[in-house]
Residue frames as qw, qx, qy, qz and C-alpha x, y, z in Angstrom:
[[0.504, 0.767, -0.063, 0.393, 5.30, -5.99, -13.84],
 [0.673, -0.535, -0.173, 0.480, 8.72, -4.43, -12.39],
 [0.114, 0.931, 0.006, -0.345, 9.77, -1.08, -12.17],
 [0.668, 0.657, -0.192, 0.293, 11.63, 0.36, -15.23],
 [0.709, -0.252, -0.280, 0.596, 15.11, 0.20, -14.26],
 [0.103, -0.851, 0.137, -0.497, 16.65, 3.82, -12.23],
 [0.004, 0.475, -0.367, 0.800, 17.53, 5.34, -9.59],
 [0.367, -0.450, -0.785, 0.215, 15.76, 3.55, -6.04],
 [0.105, -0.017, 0.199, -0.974, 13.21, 6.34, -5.45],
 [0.149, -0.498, -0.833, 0.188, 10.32, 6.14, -3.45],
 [0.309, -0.500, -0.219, -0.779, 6.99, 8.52, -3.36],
 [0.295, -0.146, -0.845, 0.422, 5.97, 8.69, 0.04],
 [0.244, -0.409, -0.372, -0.797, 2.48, 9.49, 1.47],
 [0.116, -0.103, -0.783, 0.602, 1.30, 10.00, 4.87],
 [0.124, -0.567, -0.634, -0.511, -1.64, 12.06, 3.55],
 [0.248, -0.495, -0.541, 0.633, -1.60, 14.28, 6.84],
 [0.011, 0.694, 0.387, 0.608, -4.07, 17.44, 6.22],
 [0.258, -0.216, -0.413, 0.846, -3.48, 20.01, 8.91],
 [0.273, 0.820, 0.474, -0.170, -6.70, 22.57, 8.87],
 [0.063, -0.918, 0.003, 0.392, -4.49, 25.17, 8.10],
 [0.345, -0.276, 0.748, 0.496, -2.81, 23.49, 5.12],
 [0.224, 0.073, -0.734, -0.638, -4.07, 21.83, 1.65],
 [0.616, -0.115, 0.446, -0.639, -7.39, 20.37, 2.00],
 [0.514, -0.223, 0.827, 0.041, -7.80, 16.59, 1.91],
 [0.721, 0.447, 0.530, -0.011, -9.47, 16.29, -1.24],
 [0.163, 0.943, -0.265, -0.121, -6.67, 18.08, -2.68],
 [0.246, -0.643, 0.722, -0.069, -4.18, 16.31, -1.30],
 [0.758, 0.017, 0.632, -0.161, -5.86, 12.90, -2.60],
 [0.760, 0.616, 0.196, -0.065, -6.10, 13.78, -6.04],
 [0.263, 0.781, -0.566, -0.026, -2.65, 15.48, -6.30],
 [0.494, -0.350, 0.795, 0.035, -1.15, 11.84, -4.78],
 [0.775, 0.088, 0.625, 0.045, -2.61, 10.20, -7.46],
 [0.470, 0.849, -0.202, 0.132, -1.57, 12.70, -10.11],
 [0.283, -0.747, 0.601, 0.000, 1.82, 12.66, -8.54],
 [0.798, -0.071, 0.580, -0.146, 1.61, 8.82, -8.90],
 [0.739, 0.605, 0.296, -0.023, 0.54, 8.76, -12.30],
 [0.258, 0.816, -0.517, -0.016, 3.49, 11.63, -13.68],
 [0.415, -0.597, 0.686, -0.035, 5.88, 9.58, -11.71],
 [0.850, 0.125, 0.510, -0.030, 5.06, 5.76, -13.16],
 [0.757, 0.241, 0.250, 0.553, 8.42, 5.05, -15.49],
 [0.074, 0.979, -0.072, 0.176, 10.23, 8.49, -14.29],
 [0.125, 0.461, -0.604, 0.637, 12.93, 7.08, -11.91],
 [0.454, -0.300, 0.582, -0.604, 10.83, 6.58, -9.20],
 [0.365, 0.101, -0.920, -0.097, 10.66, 2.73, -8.54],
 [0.260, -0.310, -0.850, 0.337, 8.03, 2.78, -5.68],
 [0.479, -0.568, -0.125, -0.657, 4.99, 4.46, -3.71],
 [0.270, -0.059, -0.774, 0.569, 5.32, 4.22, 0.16],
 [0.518, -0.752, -0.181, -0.366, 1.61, 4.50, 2.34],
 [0.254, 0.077, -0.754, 0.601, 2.34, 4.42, 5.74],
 [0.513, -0.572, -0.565, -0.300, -0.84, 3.93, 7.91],
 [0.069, 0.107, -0.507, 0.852, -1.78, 5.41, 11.51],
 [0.365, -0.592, -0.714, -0.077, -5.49, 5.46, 13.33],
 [0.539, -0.633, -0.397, 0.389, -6.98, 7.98, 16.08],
 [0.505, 0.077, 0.219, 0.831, -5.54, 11.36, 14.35],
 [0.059, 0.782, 0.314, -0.535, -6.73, 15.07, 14.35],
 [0.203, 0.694, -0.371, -0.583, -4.87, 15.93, 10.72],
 [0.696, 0.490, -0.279, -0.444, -6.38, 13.41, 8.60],
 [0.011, -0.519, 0.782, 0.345, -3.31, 10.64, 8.40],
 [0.563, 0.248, -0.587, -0.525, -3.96, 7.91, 6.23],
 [0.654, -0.246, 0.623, -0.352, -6.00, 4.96, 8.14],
 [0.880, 0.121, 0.396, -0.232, -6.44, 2.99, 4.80],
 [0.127, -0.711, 0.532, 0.442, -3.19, 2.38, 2.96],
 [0.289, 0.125, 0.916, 0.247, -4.81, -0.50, 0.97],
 [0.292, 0.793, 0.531, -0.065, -7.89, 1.27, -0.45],
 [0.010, 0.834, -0.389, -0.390, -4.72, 4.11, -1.63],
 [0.243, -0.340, 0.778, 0.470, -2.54, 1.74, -2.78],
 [0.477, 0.290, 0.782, 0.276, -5.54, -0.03, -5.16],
 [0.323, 0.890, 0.141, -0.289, -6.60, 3.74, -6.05],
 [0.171, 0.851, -0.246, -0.431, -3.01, 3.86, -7.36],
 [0.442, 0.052, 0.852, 0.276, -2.33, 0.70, -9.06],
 [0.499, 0.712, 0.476, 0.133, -5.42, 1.70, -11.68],
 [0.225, 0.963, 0.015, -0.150, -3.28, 4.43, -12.40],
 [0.040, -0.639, 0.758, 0.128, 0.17, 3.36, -12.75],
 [0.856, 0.383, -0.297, -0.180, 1.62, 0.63, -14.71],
 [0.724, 0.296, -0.575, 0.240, 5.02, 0.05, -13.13],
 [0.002, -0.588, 0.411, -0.697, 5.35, 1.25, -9.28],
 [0.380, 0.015, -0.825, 0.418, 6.26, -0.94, -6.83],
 [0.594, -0.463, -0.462, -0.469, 3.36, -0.73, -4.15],
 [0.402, 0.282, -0.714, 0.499, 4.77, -0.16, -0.66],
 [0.394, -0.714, -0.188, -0.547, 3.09, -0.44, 2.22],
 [0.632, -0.045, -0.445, 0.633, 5.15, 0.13, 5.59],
 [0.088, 0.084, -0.974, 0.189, 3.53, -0.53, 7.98],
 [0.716, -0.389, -0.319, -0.484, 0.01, -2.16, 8.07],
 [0.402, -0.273, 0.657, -0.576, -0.97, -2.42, 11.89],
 [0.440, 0.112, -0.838, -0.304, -1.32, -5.88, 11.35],
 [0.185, -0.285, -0.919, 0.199, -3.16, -6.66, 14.65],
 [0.015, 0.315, 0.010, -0.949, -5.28, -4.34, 14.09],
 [0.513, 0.145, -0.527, -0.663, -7.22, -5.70, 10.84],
 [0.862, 0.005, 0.470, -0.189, -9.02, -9.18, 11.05],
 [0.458, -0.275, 0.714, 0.453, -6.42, -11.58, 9.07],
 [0.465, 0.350, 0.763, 0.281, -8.86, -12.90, 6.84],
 [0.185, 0.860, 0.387, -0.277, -10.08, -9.57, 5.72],
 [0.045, -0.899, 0.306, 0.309, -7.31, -8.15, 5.19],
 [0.419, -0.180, 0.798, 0.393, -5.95, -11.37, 3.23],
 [0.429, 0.686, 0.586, 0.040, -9.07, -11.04, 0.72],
 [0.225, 0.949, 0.108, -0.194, -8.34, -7.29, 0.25],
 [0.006, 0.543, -0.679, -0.493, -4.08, -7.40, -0.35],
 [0.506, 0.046, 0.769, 0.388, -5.00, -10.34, -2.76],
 [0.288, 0.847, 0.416, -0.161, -7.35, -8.03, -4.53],
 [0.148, -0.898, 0.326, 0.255, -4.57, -5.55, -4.52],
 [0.432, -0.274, 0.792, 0.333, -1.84, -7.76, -5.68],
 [0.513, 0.405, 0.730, 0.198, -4.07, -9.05, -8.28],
 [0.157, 0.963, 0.165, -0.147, -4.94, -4.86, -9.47],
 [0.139, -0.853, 0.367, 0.344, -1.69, -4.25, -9.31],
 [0.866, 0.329, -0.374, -0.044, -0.50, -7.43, -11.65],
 [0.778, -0.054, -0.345, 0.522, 2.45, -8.70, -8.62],
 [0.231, 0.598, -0.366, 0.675, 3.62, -5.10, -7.57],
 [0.524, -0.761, -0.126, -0.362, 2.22, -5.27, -3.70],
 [0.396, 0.352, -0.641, 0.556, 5.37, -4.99, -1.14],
 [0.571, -0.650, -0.298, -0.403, 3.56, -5.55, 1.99],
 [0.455, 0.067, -0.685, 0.565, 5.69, -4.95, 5.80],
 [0.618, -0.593, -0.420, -0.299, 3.55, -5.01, 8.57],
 [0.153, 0.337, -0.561, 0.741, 4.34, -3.66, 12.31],
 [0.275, -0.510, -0.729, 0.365, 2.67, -3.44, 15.78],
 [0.006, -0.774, -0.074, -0.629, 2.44, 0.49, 15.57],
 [0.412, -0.070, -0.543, 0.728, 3.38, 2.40, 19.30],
 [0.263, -0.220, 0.187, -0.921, 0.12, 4.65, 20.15],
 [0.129, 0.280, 0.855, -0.418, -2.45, 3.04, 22.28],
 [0.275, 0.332, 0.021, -0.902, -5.06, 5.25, 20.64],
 [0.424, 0.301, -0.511, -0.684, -5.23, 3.67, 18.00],
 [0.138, -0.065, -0.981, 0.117, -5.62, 0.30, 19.52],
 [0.233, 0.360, 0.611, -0.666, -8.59, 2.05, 22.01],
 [0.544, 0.457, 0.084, -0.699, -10.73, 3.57, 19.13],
 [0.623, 0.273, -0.624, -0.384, -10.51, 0.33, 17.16],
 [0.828, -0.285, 0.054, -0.480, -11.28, -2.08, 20.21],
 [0.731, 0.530, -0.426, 0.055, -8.36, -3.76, 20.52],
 [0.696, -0.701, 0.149, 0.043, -6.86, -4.86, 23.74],
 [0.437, 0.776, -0.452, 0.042, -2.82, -3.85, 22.78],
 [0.456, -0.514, 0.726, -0.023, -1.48, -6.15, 25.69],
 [0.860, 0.277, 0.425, 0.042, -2.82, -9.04, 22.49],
 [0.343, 0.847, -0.287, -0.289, -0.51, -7.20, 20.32],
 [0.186, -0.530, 0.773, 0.295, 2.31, -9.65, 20.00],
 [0.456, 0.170, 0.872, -0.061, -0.03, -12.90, 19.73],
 [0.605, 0.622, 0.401, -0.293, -2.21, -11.36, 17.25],
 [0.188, 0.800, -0.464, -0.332, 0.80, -10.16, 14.88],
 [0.251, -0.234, 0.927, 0.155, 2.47, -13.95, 15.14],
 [0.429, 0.455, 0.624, -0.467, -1.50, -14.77, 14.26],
 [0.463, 0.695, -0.003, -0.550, -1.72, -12.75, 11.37],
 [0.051, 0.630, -0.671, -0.388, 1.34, -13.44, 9.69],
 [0.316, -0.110, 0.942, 0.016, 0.72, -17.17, 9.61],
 [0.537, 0.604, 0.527, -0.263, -3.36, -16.51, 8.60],
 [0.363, 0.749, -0.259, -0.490, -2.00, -14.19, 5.60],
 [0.009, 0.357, -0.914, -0.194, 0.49, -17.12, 4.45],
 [0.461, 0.169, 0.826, -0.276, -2.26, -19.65, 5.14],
 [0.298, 0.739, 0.333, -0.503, -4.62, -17.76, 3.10],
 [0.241, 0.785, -0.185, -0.539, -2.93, -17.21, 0.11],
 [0.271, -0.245, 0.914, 0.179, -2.12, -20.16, -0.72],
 [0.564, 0.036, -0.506, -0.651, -5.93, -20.98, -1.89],
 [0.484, -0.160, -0.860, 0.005, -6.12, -24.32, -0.05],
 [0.709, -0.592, -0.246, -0.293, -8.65, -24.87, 2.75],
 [0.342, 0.328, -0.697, 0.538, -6.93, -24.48, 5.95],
 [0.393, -0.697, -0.595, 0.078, -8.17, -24.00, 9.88],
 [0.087, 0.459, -0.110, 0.877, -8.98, -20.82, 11.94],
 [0.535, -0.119, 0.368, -0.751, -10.88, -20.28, 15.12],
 [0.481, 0.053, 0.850, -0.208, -11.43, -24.17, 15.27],
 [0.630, 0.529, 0.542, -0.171, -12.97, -24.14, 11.25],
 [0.630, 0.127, 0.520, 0.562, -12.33, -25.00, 8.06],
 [0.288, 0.881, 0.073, -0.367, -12.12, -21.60, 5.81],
 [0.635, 0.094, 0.393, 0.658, -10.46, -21.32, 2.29],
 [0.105, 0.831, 0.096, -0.537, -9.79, -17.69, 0.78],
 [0.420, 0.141, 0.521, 0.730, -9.68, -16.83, -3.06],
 [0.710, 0.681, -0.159, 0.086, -9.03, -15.14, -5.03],
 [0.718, -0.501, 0.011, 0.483, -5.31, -15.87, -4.56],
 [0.041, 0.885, -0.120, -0.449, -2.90, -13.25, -5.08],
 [0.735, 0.654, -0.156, -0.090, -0.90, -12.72, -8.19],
 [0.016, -0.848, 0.506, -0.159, 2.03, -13.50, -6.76],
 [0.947, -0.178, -0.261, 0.052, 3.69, -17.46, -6.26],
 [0.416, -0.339, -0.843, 0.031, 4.05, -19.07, -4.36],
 [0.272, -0.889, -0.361, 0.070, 2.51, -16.14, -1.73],
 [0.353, 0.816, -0.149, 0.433, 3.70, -12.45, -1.21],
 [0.651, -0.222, -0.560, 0.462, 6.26, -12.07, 1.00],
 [0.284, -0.903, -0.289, -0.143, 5.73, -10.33, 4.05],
 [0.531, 0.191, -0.493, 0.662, 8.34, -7.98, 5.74],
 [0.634, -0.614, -0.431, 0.186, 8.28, -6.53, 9.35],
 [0.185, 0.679, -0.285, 0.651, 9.18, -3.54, 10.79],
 [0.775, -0.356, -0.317, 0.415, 10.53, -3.17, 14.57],
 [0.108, 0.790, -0.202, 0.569, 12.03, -0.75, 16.71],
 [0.641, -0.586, 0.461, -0.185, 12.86, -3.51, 20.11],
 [0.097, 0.542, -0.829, -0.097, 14.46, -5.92, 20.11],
 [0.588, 0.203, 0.738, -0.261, 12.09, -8.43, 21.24],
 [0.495, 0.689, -0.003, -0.530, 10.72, -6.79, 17.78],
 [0.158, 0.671, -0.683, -0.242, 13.70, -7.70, 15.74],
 [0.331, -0.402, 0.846, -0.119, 13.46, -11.37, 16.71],
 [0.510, 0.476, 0.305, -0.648, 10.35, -11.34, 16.06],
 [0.290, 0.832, -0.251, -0.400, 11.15, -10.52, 12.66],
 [0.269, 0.338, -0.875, -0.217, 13.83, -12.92, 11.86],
 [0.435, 0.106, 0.827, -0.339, 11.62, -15.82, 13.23],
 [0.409, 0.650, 0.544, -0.339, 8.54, -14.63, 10.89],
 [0.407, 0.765, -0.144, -0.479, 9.45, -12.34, 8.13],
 [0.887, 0.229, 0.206, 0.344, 10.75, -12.61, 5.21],
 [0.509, 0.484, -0.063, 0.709, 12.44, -9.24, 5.80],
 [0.520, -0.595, -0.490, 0.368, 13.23, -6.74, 7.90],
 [0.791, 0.196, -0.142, 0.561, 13.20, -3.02, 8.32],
 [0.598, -0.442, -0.327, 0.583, 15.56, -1.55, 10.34],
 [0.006, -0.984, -0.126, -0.122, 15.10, 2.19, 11.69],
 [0.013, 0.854, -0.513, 0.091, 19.18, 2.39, 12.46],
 [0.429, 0.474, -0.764, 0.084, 22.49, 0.09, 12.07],
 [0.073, -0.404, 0.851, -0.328, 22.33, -1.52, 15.19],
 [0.762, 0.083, 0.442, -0.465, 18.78, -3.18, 15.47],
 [0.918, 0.306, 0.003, -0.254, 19.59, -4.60, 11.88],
 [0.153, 0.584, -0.783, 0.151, 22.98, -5.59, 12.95],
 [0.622, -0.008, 0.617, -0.482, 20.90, -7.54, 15.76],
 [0.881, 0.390, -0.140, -0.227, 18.66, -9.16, 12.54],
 [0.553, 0.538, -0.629, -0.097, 21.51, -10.22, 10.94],
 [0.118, 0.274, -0.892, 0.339, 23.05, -12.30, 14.29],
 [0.603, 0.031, 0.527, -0.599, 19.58, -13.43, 14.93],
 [0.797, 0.505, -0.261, -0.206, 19.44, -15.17, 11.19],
 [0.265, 0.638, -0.717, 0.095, 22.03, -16.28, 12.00],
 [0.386, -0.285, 0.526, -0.703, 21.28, -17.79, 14.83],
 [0.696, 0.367, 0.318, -0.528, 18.14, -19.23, 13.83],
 [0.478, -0.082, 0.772, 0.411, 20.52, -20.93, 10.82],
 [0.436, 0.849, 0.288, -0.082, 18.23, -18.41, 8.08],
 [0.320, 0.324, 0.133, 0.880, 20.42, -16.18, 4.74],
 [0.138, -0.386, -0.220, 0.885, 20.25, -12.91, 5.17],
 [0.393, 0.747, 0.535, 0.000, 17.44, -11.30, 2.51],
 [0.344, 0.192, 0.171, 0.903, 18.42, -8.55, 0.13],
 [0.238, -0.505, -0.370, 0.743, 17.45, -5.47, 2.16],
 [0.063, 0.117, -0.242, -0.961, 16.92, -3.86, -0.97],
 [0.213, -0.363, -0.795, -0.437, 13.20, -5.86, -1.88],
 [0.361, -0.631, -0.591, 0.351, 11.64, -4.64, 1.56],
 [0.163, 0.795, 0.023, 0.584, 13.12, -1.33, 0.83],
 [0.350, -0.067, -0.497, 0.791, 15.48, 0.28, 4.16],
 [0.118, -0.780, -0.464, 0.403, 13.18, 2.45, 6.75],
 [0.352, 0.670, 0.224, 0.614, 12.75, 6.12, 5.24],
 [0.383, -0.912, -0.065, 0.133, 13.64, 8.12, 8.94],
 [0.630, -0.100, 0.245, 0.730, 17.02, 8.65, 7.55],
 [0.061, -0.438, 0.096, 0.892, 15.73, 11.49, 5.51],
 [0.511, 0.703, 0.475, 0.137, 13.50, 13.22, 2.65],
 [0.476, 0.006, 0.488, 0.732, 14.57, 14.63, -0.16],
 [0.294, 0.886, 0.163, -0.320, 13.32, 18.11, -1.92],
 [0.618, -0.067, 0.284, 0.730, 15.13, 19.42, -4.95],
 [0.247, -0.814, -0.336, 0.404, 15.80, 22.34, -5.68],
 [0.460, 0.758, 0.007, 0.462, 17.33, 25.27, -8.34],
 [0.004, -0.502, 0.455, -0.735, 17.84, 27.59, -5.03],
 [0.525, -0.257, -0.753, 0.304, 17.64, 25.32, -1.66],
 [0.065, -0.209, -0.556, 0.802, 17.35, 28.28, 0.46],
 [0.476, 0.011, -0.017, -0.879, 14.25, 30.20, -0.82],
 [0.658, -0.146, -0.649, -0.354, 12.97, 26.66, -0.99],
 [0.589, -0.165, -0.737, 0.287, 13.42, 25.49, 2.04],
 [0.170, 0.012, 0.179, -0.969, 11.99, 29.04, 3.22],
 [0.608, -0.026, -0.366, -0.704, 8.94, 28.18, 1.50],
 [0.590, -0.056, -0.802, 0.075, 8.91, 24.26, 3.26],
 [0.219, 0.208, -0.635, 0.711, 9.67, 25.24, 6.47],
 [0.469, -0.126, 0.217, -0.847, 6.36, 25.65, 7.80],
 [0.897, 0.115, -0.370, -0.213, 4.89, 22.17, 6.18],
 [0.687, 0.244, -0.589, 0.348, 8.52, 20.36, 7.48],
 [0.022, -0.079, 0.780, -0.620, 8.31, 21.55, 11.00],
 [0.786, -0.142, -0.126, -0.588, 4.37, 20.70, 11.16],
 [0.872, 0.118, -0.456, -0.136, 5.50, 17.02, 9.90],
 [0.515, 0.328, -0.580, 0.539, 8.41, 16.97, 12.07],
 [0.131, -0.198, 0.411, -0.880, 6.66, 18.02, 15.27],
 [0.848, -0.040, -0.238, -0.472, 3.35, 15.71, 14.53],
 [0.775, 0.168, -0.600, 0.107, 5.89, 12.75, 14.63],
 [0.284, 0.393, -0.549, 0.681, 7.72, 14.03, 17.43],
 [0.572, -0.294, 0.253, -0.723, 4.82, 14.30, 19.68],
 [0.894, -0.138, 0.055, -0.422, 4.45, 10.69, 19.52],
 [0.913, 0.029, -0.399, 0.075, 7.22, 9.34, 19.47],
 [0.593, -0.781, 0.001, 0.198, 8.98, 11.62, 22.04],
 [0.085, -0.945, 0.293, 0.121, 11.76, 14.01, 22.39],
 [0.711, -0.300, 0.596, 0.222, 14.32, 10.68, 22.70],
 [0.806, 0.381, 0.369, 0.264, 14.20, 10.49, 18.82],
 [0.304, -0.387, 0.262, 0.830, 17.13, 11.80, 17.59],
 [0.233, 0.248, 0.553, 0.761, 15.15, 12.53, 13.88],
 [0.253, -0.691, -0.482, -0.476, 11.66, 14.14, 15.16],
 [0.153, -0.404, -0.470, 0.770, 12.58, 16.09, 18.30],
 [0.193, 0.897, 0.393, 0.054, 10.23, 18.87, 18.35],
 [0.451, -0.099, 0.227, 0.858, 11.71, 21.85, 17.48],
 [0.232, 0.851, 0.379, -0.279, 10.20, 25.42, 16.59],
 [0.188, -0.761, 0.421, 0.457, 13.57, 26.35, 14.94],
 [0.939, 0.328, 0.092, -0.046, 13.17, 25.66, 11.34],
 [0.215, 0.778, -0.580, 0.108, 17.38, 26.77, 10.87],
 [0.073, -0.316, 0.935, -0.145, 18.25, 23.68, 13.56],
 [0.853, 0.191, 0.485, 0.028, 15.41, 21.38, 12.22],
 [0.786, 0.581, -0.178, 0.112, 17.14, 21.86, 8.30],
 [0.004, 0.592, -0.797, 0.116, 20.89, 21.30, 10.26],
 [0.670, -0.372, 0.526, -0.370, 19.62, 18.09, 11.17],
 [0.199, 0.289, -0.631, -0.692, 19.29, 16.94, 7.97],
 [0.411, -0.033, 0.911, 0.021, 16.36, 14.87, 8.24],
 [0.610, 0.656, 0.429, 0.114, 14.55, 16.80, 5.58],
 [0.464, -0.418, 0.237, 0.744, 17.08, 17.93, 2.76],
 [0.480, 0.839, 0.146, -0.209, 16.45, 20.79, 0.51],
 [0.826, -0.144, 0.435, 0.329, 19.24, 19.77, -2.83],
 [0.346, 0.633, -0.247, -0.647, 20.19, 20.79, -6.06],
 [0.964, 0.192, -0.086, -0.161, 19.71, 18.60, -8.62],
 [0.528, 0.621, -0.564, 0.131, 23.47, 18.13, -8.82],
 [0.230, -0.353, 0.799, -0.429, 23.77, 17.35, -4.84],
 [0.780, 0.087, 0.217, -0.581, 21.00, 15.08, -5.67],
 [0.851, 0.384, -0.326, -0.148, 22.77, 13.02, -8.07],
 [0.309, 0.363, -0.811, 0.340, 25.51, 12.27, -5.68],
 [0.631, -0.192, 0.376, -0.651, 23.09, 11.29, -3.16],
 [0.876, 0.274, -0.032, -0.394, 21.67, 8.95, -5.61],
 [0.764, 0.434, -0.468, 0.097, 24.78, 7.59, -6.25],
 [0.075, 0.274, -0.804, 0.522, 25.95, 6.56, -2.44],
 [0.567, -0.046, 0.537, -0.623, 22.12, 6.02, -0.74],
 [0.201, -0.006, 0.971, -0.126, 20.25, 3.17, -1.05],
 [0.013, 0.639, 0.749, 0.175, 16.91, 4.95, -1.55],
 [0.010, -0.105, 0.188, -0.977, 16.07, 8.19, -1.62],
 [0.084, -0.645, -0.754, 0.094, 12.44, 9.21, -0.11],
 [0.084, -0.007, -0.013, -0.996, 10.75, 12.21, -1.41],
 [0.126, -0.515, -0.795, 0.296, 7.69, 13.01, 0.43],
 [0.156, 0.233, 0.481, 0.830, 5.81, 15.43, -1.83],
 [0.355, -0.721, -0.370, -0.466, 2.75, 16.50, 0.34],
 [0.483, -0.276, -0.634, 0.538, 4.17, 16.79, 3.64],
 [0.122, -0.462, -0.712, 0.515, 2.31, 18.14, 6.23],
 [0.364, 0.664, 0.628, -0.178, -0.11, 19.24, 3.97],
 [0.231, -0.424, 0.341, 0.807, 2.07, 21.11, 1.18],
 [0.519, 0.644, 0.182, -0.531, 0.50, 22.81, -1.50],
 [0.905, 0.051, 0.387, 0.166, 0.88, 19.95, -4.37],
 [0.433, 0.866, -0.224, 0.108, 2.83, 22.69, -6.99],
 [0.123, -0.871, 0.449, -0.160, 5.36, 23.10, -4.56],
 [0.765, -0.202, 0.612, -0.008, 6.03, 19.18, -4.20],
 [0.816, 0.460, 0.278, 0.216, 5.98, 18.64, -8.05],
 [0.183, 0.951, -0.249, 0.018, 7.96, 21.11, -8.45],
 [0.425, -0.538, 0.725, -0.070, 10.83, 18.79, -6.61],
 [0.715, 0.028, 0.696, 0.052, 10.00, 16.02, -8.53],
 [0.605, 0.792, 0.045, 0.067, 9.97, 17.30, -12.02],
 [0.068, 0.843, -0.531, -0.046, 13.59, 18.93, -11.05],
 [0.672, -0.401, 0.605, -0.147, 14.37, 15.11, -10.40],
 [0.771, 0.372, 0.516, 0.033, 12.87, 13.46, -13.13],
 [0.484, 0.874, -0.003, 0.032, 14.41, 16.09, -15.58],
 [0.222, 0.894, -0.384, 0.062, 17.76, 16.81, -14.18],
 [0.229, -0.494, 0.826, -0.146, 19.23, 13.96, -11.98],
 [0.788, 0.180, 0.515, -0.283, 17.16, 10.85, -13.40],
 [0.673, 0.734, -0.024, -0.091, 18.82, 11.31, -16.82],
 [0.255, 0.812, -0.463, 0.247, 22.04, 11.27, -15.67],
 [0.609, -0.414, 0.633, -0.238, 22.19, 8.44, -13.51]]
């Protein structure tokens, strides 16, 4: 199936659980309520995003989520961005998205990355300097795989079915944040995406290059560090009420990916983290012009462990006031 037609709006879930926040079996059920309201509101998608090695819970299995919400939803696009693709064992992980895919009737959007914390490599046994080879590795085993037909691996014949619901196989996209990355990418994917203009300028003159079209940027769905999205009657008392949850999230990130990122510096100062804009508290009305100039919005309805009212609350103003009107 394919989402009803709208507005490009994406649930995101990171599923972090801070002790001092929602507790995680809260926070599981209210994603898949969330899910469930959402499915033929406007919102055309569900984003996991995956991580390993974590003290606040984040979400290590974004494929055992995504098939929890497929049995609940009928029309929502299935994102996951990014499975640490060297990380899994191919074939495993080709058995389980066809599973998926097949739960979901076609929806699974699947973009796969290298991730950037060593951690996660160490406490899964992984030796990260294999990171490139095992990504080029995967990609090919997943493609192999899905096809149904007997192929080779590790020097022996293996065939994997069920195949997925998708023909001729889903397609995989690829996220990046080097350039080596990027190349990567056009070589292998079948998309690409890009955390800021210039890297997917780069794409584009690498496709080139490489004598490849360019893919429609929308099917992969653009990177969501550009911003989330809250709406809002009164932005300030909301965004009072966030502000604790939004510098958590914003400070989590920041710690790992380092001060250098303009969108997650750390920052105790919740006045110059909401100037930054990378989370915006809206009214429905600024919302609708949004909606009408961005590509995707990304509202991210539990962050760092928000009490789930206070998230639906943002999505209901969506679905009611700026989803009708678009």
């Amino acid at each position: 199936m394919t989402p009803v037609p709208g507005p490009q709006a994406t649930l995101l879930y990171d599923m972090r659980a801070p002790e001092w926040g929602t507790a995680p079996e809260v926070l599981y059920r209210a994603a898949l309520e969330q899910c469930a309201w959402a499915d033929g509101r406007g919102f055309g998608s569900v984003t996991l995003t995956e991580h390993h090695a974590t003290d606040d819970g984040y979400l290590p299995s974004p494929v055992v989520m995504a098939s929890a919400i497929a049995g609940v939803t009928t029309t929502l696009l299935l994102r996951l961005s990014v499975v640490l693709l060297p990380l899994y064992h191919p074939l495993r992980l080709a058995e389980d998205l066809a599973v998926l895919d097949l739960i979901s009737h076609g929806r699974l959007r699947l973009s796969v990355g290298l991730g950037y914390r060593a951690e996660e490599y160490t406490q899964l046994g992984v030796d990260p300097g294999n990171r490139a080879r095992l990504m080029e590795e995967g990609v090919e085993t997943l493609r192999a795989a899905w096809t149904g037909r007997p192929f080779s691996y590790g020097g022996r014949t293996v065939q994997v079915l069920p195949r997925p619901a998708q023909r001729p196989v889903p397609p995989i996209f690829m996220g990046a944040t080097s350039a080596v990355g990027v190349r990567r990418a056009a070589r292998l994917a079948d998309g690409y995406q890009a955390p800021s203009p210039d890297l997917y300028d780069l794409y584009v003159a690498e496709l080139a290059r490489l004598g490849k079209a360019v893919p429609d940027p929308a099917e992969a769905g653009p990177a969501t560090v550009s911003g989330y999205l809250f709406v809002a009657e009164d932005p300030d008392r909301t965004w009072a009420r966030l502000a604790p949850f939004l510098l958590y999230d914003n400070n989590a990130y920041g710690a790992w990916i380092g001060a250098a990122d303009g969108h997650f510096a750390p920052t105790d100062d919740a006045d110059e983290l909401r100037r930054r804009g990378t989370y915006r508290v809206v009214t429905p009305d600024e919302c609708l012009a949004i909606a009408r100039t961005e590509p995707l919005m990304t509202f991210k309805p539990l962050v760092g462990g928000l009490p789930p009212e206070l998230g639906q609350e943002s999505l209901q103003l969506f679905a009611d006031h700026v989803v009708p009107r678009l």
